[in-house]
N, C-alpha and C positions, 0 to 999 in steps of 0.2 A: 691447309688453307681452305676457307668455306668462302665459295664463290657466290652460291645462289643457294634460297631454301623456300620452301615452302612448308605454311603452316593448315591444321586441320583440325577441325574437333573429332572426329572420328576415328578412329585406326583404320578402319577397313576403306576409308575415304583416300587415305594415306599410301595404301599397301597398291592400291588401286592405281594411283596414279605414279605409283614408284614403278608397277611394271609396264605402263603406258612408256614411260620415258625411257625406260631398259631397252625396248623397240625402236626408239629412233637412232638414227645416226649419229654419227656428232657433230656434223655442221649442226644438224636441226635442234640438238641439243646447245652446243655453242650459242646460236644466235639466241635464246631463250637466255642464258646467262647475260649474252648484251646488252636485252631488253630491259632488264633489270639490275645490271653493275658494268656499264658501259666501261667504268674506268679498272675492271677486275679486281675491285678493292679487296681485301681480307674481311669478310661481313665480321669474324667471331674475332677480330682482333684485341676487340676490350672485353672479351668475356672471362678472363683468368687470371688478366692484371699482371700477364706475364709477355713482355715485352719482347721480339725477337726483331 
């Protein structure tokens, strides 16, 4: 299940902030997912057309 993503044109843009957020907690992570899918939907649900 994909909760929250974030997108980048760079890799090293990416890599970056992928270990910025490895350092936070998980409230402080959590609350960054609410901010963005308050109702924790499946964001990648229609990506494979495969229904669960």
């Amino acid at each position: 299940m994909l909760l929250y993503f974030e997108e980048y044109g760079l890799v090293n843009q990416a890599i970056a902030r992928e270990k910025q957020l490895k350092g936070w907690c998980r409230d402080k992570k959590l609350e960054l997912i609410l901010e963005m899918n308050p109702n924790r939907e499946d964001l990648a649900r229609d990506w494979f057309g495969v229904e669960k």
